[in-house]
C-alpha positions as CSV (number, residue, x, y, z in Angstrom):
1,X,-20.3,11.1,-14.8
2,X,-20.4,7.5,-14.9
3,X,-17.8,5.8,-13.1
4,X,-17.6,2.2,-14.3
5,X,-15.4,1.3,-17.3
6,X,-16.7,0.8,-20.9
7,X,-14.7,-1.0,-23.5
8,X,-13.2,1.3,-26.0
9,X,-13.9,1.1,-30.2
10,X,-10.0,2.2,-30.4
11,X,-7.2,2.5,-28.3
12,X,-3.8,5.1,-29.2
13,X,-0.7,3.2,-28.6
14,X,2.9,4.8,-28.8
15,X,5.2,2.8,-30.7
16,X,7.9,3.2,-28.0
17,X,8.7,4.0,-24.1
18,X,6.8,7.1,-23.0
19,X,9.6,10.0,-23.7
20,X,10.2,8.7,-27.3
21,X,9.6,10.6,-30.7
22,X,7.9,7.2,-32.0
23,X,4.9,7.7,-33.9
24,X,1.4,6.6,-32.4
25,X,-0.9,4.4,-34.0
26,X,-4.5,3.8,-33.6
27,X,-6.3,0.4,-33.9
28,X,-9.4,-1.3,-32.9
29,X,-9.8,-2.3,-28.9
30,X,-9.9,-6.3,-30.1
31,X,-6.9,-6.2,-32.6
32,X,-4.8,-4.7,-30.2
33,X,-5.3,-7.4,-28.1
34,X,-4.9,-10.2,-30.9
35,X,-1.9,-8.5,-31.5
36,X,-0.5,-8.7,-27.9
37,X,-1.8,-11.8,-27.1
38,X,0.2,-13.3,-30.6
39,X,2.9,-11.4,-29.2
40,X,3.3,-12.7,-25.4
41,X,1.8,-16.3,-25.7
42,X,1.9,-19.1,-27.5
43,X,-1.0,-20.6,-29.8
44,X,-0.2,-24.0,-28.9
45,X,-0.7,-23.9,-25.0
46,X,-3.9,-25.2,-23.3
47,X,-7.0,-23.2,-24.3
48,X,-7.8,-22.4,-20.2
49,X,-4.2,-21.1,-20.2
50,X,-4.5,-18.8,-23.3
51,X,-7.9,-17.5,-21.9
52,X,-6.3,-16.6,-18.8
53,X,-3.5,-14.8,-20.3
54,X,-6.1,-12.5,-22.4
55,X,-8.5,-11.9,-19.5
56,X,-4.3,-10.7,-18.0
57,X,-4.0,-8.2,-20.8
58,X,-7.6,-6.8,-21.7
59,X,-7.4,-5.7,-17.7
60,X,-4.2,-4.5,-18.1
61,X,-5.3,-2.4,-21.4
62,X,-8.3,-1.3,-19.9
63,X,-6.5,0.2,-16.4
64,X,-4.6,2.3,-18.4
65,X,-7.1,2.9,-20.3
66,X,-9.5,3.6,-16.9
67,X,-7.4,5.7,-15.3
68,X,-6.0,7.4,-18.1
69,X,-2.8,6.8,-16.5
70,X,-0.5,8.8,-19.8
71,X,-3.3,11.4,-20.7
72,X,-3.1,12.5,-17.3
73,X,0.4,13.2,-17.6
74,X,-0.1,15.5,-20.5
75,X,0.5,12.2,-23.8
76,X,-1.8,12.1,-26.5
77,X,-2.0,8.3,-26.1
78,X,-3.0,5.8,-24.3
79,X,-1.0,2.7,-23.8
80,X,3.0,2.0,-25.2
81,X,4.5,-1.0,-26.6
82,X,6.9,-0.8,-24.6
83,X,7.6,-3.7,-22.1
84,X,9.5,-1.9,-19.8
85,X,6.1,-0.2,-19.0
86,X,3.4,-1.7,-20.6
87,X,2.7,-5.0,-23.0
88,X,3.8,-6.6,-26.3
89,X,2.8,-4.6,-29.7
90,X,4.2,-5.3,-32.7
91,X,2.4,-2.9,-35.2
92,X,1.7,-5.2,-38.4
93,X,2.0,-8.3,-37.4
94,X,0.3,-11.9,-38.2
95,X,-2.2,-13.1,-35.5
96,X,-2.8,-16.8,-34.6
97,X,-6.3,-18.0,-35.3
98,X,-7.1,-19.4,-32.5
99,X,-6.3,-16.5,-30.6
100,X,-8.3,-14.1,-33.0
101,X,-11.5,-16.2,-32.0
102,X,-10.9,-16.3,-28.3
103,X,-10.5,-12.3,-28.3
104,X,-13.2,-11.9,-30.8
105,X,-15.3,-13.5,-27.4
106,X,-14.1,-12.2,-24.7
107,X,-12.9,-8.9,-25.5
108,X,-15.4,-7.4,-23.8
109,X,-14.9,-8.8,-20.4
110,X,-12.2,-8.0,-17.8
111,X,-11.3,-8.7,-14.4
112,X,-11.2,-6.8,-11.5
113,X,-11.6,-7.0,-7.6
114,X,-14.6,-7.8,-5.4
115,X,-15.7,-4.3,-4.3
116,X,-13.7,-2.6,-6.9
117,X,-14.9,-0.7,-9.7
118,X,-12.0,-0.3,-11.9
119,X,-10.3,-3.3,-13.8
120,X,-7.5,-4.8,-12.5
121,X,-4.3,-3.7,-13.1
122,X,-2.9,-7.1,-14.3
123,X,0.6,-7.5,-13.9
124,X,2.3,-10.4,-15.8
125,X,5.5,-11.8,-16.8
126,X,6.5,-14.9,-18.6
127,X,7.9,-16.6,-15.1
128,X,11.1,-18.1,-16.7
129,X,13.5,-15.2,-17.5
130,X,11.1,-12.6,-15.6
131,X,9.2,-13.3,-12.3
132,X,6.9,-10.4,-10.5
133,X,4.3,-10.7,-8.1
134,X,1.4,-11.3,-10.9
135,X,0.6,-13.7,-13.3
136,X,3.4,-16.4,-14.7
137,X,2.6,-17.2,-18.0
138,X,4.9,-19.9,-18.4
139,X,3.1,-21.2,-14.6
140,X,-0.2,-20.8,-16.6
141,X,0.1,-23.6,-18.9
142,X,1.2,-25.4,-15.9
143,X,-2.0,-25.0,-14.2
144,X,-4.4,-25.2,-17.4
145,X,-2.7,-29.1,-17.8
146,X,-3.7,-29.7,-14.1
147,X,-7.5,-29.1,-15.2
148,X,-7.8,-25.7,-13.8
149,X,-10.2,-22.9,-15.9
150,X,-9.1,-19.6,-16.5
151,X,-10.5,-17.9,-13.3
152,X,-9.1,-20.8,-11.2
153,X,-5.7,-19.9,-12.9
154,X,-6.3,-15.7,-12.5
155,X,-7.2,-16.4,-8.7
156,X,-4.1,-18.5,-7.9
157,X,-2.0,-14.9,-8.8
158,X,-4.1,-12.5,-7.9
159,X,-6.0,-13.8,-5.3
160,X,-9.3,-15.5,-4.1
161,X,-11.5,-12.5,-4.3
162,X,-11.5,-11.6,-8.1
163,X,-13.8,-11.2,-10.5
164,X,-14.8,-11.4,-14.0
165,X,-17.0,-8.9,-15.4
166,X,-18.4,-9.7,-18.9
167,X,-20.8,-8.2,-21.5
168,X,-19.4,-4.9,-20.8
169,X,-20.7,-2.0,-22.8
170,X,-18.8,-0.7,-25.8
171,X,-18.1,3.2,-26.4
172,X,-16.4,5.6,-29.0
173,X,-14.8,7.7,-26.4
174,X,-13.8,6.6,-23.0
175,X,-11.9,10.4,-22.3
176,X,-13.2,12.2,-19.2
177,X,-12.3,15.8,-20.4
178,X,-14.9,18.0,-21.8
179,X,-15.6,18.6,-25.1
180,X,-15.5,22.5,-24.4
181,X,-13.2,24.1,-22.1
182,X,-14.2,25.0,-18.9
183,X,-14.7,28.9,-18.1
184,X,-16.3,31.3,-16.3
185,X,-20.1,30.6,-17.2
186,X,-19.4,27.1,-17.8
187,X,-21.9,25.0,-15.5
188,X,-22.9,21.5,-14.9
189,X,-21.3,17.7,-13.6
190,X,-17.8,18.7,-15.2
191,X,-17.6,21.7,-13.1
192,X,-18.7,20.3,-10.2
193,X,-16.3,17.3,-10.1
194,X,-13.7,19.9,-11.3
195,X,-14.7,22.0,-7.8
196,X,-14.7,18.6,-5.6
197,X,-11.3,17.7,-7.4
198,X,-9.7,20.8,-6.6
199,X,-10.8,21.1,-3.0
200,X,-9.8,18.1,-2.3
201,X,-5.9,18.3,-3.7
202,X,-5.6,22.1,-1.7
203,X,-6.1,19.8,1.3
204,X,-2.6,18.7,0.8
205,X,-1.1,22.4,-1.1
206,X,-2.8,25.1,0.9
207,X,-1.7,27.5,-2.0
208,X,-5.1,26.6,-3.7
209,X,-8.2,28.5,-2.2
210,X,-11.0,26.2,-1.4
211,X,-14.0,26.6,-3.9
212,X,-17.5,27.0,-2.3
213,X,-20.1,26.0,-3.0
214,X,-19.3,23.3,-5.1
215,X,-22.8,23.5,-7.1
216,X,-21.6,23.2,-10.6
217,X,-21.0,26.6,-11.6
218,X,-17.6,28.1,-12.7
219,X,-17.5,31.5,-11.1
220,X,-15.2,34.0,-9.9
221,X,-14.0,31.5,-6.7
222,X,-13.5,28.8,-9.0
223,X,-11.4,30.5,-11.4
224,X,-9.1,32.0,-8.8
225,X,-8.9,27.7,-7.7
226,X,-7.9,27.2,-10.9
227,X,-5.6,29.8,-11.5
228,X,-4.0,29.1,-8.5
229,X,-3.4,25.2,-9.3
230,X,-2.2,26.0,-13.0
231,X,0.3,28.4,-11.0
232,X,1.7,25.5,-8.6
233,X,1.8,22.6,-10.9
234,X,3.4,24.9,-13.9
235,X,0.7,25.6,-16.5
236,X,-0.4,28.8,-17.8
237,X,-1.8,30.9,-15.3
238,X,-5.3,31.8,-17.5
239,X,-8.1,30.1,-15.4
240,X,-9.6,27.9,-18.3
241,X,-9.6,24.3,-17.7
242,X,-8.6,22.9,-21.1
243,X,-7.2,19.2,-22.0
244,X,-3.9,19.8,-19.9
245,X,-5.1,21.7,-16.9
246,X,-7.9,18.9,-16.8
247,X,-5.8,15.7,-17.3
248,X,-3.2,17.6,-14.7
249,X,-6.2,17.9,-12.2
250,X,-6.9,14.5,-12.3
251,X,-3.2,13.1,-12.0
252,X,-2.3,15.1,-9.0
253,X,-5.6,14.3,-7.6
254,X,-5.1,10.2,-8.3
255,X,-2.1,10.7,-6.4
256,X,-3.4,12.6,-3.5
257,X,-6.2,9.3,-3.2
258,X,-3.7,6.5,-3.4
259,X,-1.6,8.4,-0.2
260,X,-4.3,9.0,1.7
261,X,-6.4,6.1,0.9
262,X,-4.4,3.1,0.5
263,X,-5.1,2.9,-3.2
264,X,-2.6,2.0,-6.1
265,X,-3.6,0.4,-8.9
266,X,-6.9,-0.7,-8.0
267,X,-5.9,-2.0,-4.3
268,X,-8.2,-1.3,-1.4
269,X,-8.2,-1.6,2.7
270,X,-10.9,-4.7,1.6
271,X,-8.1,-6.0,-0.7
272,X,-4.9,-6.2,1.8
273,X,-7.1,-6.4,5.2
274,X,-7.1,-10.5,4.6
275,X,-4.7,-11.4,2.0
276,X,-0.7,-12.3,2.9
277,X,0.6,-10.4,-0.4
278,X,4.5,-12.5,-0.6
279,X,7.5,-12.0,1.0
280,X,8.3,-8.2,0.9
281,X,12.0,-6.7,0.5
282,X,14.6,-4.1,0.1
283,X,14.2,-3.1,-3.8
284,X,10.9,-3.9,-3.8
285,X,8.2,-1.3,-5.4
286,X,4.6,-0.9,-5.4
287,X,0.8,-1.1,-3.9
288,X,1.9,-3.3,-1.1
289,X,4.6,-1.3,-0.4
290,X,2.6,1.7,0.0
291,X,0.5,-0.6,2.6
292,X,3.1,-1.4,4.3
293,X,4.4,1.8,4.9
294,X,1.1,3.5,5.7
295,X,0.7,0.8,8.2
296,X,3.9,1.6,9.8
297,X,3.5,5.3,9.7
298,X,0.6,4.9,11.4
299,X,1.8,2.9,14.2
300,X,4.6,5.2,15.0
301,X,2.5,7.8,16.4
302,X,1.9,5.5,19.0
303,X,4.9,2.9,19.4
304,X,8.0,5.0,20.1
305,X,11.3,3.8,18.7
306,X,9.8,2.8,14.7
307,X,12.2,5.4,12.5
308,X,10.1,8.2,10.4
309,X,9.6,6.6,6.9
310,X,7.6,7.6,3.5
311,X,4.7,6.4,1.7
312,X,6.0,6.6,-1.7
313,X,5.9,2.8,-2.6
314,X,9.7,2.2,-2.7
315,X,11.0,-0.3,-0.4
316,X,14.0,2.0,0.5
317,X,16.7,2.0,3.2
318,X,14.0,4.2,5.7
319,X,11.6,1.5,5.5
320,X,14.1,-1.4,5.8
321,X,15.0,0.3,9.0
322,X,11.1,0.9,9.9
323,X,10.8,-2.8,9.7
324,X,13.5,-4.2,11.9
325,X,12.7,-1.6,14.4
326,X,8.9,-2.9,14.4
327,X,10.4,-6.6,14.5
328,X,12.9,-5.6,17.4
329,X,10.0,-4.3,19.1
330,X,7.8,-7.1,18.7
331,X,10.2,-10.3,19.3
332,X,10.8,-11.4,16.0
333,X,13.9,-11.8,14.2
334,X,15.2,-8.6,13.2
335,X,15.7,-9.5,9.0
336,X,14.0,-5.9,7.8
337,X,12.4,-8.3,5.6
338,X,8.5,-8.5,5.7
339,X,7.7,-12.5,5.8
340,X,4.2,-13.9,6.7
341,X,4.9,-13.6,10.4
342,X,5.8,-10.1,10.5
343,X,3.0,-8.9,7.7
344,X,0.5,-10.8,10.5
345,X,1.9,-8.6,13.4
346,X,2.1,-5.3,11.1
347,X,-1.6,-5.3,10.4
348,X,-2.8,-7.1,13.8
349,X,-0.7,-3.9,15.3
350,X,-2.5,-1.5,13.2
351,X,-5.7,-2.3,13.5
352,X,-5.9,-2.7,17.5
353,X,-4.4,1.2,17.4
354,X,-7.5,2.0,14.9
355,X,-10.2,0.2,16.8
356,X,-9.1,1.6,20.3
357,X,-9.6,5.3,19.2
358,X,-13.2,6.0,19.5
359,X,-15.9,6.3,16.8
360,X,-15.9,10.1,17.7
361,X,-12.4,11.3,16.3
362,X,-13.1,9.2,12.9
363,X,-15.0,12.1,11.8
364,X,-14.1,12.1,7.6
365,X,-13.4,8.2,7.9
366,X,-14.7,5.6,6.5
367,X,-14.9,2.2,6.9
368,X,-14.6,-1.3,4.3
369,X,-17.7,-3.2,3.1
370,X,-19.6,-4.3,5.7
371,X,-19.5,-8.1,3.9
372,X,-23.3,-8.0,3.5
373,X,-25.7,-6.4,1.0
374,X,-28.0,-3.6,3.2
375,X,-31.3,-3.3,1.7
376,X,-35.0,-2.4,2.7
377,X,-35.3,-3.5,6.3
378,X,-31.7,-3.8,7.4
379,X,-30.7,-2.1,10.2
380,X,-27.8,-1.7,13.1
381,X,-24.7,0.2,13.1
382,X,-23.7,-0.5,9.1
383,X,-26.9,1.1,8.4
384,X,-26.0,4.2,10.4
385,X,-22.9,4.5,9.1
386,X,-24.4,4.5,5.4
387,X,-26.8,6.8,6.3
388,X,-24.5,9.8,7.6
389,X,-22.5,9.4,4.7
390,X,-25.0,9.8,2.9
391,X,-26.9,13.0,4.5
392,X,-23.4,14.6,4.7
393,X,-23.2,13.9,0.4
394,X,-26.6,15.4,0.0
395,X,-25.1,18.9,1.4
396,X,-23.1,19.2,-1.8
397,X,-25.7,17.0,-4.4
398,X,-28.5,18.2,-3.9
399,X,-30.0,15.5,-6.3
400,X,-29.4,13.1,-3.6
401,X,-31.9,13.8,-0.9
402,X,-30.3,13.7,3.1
403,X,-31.7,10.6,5.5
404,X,-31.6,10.7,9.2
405,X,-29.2,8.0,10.6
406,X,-31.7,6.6,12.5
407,X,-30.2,2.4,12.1
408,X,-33.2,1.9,10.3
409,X,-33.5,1.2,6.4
410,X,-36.2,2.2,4.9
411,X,-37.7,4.0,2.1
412,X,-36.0,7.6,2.8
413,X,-32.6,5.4,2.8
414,X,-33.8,3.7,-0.6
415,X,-34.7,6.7,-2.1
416,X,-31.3,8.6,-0.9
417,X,-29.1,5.2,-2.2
418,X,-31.2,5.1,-5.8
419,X,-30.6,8.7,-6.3
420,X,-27.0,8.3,-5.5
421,X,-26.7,5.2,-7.9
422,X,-28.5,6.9,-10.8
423,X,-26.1,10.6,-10.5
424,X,-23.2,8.2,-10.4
425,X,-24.1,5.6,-13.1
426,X,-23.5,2.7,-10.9
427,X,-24.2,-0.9,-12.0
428,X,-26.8,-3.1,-10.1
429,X,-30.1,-3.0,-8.5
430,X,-31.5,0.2,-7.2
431,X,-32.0,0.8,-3.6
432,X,-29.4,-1.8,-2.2
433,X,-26.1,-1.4,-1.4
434,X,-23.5,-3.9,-2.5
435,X,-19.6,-3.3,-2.2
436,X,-19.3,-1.3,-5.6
437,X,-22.3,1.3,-4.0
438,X,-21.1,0.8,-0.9
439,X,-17.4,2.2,-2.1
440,X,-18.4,5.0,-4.6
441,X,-20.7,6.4,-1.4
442,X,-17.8,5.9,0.9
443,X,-15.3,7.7,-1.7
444,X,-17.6,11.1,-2.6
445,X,-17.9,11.4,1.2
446,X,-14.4,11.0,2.2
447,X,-13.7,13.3,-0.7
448,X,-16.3,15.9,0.1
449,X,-15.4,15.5,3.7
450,X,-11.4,16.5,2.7
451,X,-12.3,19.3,0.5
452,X,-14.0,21.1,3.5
453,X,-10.8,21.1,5.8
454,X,-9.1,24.1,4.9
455,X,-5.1,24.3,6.0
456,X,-3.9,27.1,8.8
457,X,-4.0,30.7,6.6
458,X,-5.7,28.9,3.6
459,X,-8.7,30.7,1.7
460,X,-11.8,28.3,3.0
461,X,-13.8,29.3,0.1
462,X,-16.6,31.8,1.8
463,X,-16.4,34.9,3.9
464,X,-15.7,34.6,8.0
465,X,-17.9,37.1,9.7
């Protein structure tokens, strides 16, 4: 199943906030965003500024659109108009000229993080009436009168290490359920990420039995996998993986990732590991947030005295407290708000625990982009690294042969690293390993490696002799 986006033909927007009885409409990918760029910007600003602002909302569209952040929660659409939760859409409308020819060009280009796959989920707000910790559109035309292009404009709010991607492919359907339901008998890549999906969310509710072997083939041990999960999340109990069971599959398990990963939205341990993110506060909500808090979590296993606190994004009384206990600790002034100083201390903190514990006990981890593409005769410790990952994915794909991790890369390594790039569809050249490869390898392991561990009392998939 190929994991990098496509722009749409159509996109499904609901004519109202999520829970509404508003009709949907459906309209072509670019006059959807004709019409919200005439709806949020101005026709008159500075050419580099309007640019901007649409590179800001195609991104935007195309997250939702990526994730399938409503069909996963059981809508039949894809994006509202609402601004509460999404962007400006005035069904009908006029559209500026100007505007109409800039998306006619660009439409098919979005931005997105170095090392990331998925397009960046662009917040914006007009930075008068409305600030947030994305894009100001109001602070664009500011910068496009100082001279700066649209990419200079994007990196100044969302950072240094972003990205356009352009010329990207066009398709009618950009849904990720099947066609058919799924079924005893059914067989092929649905199942098998179906079987990977579902292993890996019974890591966190033991209720579901683990399914093995995950080869693709929806038998008896899937079924009762899939009964199980329609029985906990509230579905009918009938072990057929339709449109709901399917979308619900992929919600929870989204939501498992961004706990256990550090990933909201797009954000990775690359992203946050060397960028300050703003000053951070009670009332505050978010992916930092959820950094933050994993961060701290983490360091109170060791430091005694930091309050217990959860990762749910929410900058909350518990994590206001977690805070000024880590600052009281540390000698800085107590606030419970995260400035630059404290962030610095935070992360230094955390990553001294994680690099004293030795390589050993990080069985099932996995470590950022090394910085540097590994190809035919690189070798050392990165290489290694790539290489078990790899040999432990070629236990469950068979299509991807196993490689010794022997430092050394050479043409069993290229071989195993093509073969992984063509299953998963990923851009690039074959046989080397840039940060896209680098994190879809990383991301099937840590997966794979999850959906082994079965809880205490928990089915573990196969019989214990």
């Amino acid at each position: 199943m190929p994991l990098t986006p496509t722009i749409p033909e159509t996109i499904t927007v609901h004519l109202g906030p999520p829970d509404s009885d508003a009709p949907n409409v459906t309209v072509s990918f670019p006059d959807y965003i004709k019409n919200v760029a005439s709806s949020e910007i101005y026709p008159t600003w500075p050419e580099s500024a309007i640019r901007a602002n649409i590179y800001a909302e195609i991104s935007f569209a195309l997250n939702r659109i990526y994730t399938e952040y409503y069909r996963n929660q059981g809508y039949d659409f894809q994006i509202t108009n609402s601004i509460a939760n999404d962007q400006s859409f005035f069904y009908g409308r006029d559209i500026f000229d100007n505007i109409s020819q800039i998306v006619d060009e660009i439409f098919n280009s979005y931005i997105r993080r170095e090392g990331s796959v998925e397009p960046l989920f662009a917040a914006y707000c007009d930075g008068i009436e409305v600030t947030c910790n994305g894009l100001s559109q109001w602070g664009s035309v500011d910068l496009a009168e100082q001279g700066l292009t649209p990419l200079e404009i994007l990196r100044r709010y969302y950072g240094n290490d972003i990205e356009l991607v352009t010329d990207v492919p066009i398709t009618g359907d950009t849904s990720t359920a099947p066609k058919v339901p799924l079924r005893q008998g059914s067989a092929g890549p649905n199942v098998q990420l179906l079987q990977r999906r579902l292993n890996r969310i019974s890591t966190s509710y033991p209720a579901i039995p683990k399914i093995y072997p995950t080869d693709g083939v929806f038998g008896p041990e899937t079924e009762r996998a899939v009964k199980a999960f329609q029985e906990v999340f509230g579905l009918t109990p009938d072990g057929i993986v339709g449109n709901a069971t399917w979308y619900r599959v992929q919600y929870i398990y989204n939501g498992v990732k961004k706990l256990s990963e550090l990933t909201s939205e797009g954000l990775t341990y690359s992203d946050i590991s060397t960028q300050y993110p703003s000053q951070l506060q009670s009332g505050d909500q978010g992916e930092y947030i959820l950094v933050l808090q994993y961060f701290l979590k983490y360091i109170r296993e060791s430091v005694p005295g930091i309050p217990a606190l959860t990762v749910d994004g929410s900058f909350g009384p518990n994590t206001a407290n977690a805070v000024k206990a880590f600052q009281r600790i540390y000698g800085l002034p107590e606030t419970g708000v995260v400035d630059e100083a404290t962030w610095d201390r935070i992360y230094n903190v955390y990553t001294g625990l994680y690099n004293a514990v030795p390589q050993s006990y990080r069985e099932g981890e996995t470590v950022p982009f090394p910085g540097q593409v590994l190809r035919a005769g690189s070798e050392g410790d990165d290489v290694r690294l790539l290489q078990s990952y790899l040999d432990y994915i070629s236990q469950a794909y068979p299509e991807i042969p196993g490689v010794p991790a022997t430092g050394y890369f050479g043409t069993l390594t290229t071989e195993s690293v093509t073969a992984f790039q063509n299953y998963f569809d990923l851009p690039g050249a074959r046989g080397t390993v840039n940060s896209i490869t680098w994190d879809a390898i990383t991301s099937v392991y840590r997966d794979l490696y999850q959906s082994n561990l079965a809880a205490a009392g928990q089915y573990p998939g196969y019989d214990i002799s």
